[in-house]
C-alpha positions in Angstrom: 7.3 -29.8 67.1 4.3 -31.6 67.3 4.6 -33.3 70.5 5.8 -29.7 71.8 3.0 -27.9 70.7 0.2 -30.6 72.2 1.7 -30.6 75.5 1.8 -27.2 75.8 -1.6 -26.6 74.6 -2.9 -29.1 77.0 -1.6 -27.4 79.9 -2.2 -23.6 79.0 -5.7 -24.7 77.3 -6.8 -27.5 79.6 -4.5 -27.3 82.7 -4.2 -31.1 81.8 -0.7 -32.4 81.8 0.6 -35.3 79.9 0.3 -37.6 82.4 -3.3 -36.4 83.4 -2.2 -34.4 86.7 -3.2 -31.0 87.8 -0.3 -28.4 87.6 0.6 -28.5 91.4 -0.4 -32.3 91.9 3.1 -34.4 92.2 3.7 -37.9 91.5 3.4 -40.7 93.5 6.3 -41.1 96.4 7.7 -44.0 98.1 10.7 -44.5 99.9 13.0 -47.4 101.8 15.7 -47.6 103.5 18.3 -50.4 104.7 17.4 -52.3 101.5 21.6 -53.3 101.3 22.6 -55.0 104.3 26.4 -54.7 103.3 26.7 -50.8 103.0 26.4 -48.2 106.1 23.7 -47.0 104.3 21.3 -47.1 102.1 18.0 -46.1 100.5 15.7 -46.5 97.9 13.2 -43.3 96.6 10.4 -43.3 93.6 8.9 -40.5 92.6 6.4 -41.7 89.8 8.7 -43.5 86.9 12.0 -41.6 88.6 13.4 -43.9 91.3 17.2 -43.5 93.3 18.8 -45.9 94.9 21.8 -44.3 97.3 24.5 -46.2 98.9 26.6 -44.5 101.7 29.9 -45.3 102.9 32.0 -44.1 105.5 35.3 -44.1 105.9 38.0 -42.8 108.3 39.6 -39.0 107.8 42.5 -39.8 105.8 40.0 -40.7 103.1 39.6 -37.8 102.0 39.8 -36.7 98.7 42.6 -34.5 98.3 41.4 -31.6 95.6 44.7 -30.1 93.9 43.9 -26.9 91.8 46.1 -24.2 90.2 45.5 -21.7 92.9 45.8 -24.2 95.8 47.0 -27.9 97.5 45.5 -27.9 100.9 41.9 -28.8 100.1 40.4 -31.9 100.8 36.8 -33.0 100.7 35.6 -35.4 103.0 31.6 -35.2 101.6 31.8 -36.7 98.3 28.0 -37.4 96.2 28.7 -39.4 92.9 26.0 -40.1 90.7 25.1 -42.2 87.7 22.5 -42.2 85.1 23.7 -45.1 82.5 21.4 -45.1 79.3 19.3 -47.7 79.9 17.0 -45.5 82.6 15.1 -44.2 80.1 15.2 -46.9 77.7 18.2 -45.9 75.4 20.9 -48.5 74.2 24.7 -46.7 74.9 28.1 -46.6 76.0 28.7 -46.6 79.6 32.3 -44.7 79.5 33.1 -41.6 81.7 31.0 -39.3 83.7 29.1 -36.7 81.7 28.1 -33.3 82.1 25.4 -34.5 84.0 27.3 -36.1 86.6 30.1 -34.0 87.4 29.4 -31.0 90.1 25.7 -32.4 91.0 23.2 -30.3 92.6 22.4 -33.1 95.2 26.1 -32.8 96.8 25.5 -29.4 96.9 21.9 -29.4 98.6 23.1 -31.8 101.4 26.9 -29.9 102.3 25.0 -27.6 104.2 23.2 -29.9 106.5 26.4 -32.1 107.7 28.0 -32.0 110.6 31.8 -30.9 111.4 34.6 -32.8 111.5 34.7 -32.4 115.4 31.3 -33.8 115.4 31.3 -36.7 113.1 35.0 -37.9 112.4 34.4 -39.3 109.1 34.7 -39.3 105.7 31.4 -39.8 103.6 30.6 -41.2 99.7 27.6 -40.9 99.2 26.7 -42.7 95.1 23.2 -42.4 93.7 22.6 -45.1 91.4 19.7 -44.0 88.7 17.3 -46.8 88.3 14.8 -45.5 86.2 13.8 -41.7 85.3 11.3 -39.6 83.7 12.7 -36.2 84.7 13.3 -34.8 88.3 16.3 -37.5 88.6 18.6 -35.0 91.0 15.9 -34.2 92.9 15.5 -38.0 93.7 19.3 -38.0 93.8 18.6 -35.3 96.7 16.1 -37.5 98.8 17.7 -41.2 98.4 21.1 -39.3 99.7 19.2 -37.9 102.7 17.7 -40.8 103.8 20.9 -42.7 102.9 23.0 -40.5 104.9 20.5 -41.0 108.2 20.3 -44.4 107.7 24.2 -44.7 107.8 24.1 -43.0 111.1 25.4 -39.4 110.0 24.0 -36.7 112.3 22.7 -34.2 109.7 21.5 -30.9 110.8 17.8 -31.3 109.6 16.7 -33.3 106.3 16.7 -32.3 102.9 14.0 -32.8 100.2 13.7 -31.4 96.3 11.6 -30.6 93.7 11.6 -29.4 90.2 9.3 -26.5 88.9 8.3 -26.1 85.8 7.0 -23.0 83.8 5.0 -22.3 80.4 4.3 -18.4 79.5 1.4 -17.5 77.3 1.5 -14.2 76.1 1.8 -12.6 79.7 0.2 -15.6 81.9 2.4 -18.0 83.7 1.1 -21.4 84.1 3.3 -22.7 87.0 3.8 -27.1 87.3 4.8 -28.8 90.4 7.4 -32.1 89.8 7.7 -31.7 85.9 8.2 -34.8 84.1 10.7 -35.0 80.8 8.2 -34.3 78.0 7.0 -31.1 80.3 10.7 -29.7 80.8 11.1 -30.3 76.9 8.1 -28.0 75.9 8.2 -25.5 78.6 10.0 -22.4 79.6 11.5 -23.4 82.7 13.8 -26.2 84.8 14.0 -24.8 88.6 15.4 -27.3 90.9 15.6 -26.3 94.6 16.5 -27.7 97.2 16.0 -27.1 101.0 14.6 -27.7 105.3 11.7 -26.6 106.4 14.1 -23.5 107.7 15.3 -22.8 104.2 16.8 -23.1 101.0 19.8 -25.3 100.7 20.5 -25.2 97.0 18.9 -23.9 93.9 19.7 -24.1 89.9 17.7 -22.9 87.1 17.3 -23.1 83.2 15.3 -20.9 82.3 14.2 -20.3 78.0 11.8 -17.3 78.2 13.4 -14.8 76.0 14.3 -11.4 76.9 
């Protein structure tokens, strides 16, 4: 509760986050690609302590994951984003056993689908595996730019690229106080998660957690 309350006063009293930024100032980027010389692709992005690394691999048609449901058995996916965020990132001894909610249905395949190209255009099937190195909140969002870049370094013709950021929120009494890139401790003691995704032409994909009551 402490911790809670003195972040949140520093930004609603101070417009001083934790880190010392201004609410719309984001952390420091950096990026690299072609860092794996074995994969088709791959690439490297930081965004202050958060950092990515994607590996992309391609594979012919008949790769493609078959997705058997209840309702259906003709589906097949040939985009597939996996994405890992094992305990040590943010400095936490644990189990690495099977994917968590974190890691299943991520919001970084999701911002990319709508940005590849058809079958007829690019004959192949696609894996695309982020690998968290290190994080202090934001980590889909980097998931969402080392894919990307990844995907263009393996060759794949995407539409246009795709970047993302997290928003954060803190309400007091009717005043919002809106963050740019929130960190862990801000996302902890404030109001809202939004993640979106998206070109310069538009929004790709979006999610929200949002705790304001009412």
């Amino acid at each position: 509760k402490a911790l809670h309350k003195d972040v949140r006063d520093g930004i609603v009293n101070d417009n001083v986050r934790p880190d010392g930024r201004k609410l719309d100032e984001i952390r420091v980027l950096s990026s690299e690609v072609g860092l794996l010389p074995r994969a088709h692709g791959s690439a490297l992005f930081t965004r202050g302590v958060t950092q990515g690394l994607n590996i992309v691999t391609l594979a012919p048609l008949s790769y493609a994951q078959m997705v058997d449901t209840m309702e259906r058995t003709d589906d097949e996916r040939r985009y597939m984003h996996h994405y890992n965020a094992p305990p040590y990132t943010v400095g936490e001894v644990g189990r690495l056993g099977s994917p968590g909610r974190r890691e299943i249905g991520h919001l970084a395949e999701r911002a990319l689908t709508a940005v590849l190209p058809t079958e007829e255009e690019f004959p192949y099937t696609i894996r695309s595996v982020t690998e968290i190195m290190s994080q202090n909140g934001s980590t889909s969002m980097a998931a969402t730019c080392s894919s990307c870049l990844a995907l263009m370094d393996a060759g794949v013709p995407i539409k246009r690229p795709v970047s993302g950021i997290a928003m954060g929120l803190m309400m007091d009494g009717g005043t919002p106080y809106v963050m740019s890139d929130i960190a862990d401790a801000e996302d902890f003691a404030g109001d809202m998660d939004f993640k979106v995704t998206g070109t310069e032409k538009g929004v790709t994909a979006m999610q929200m957690d949002m705790k304001v009551h009412g």
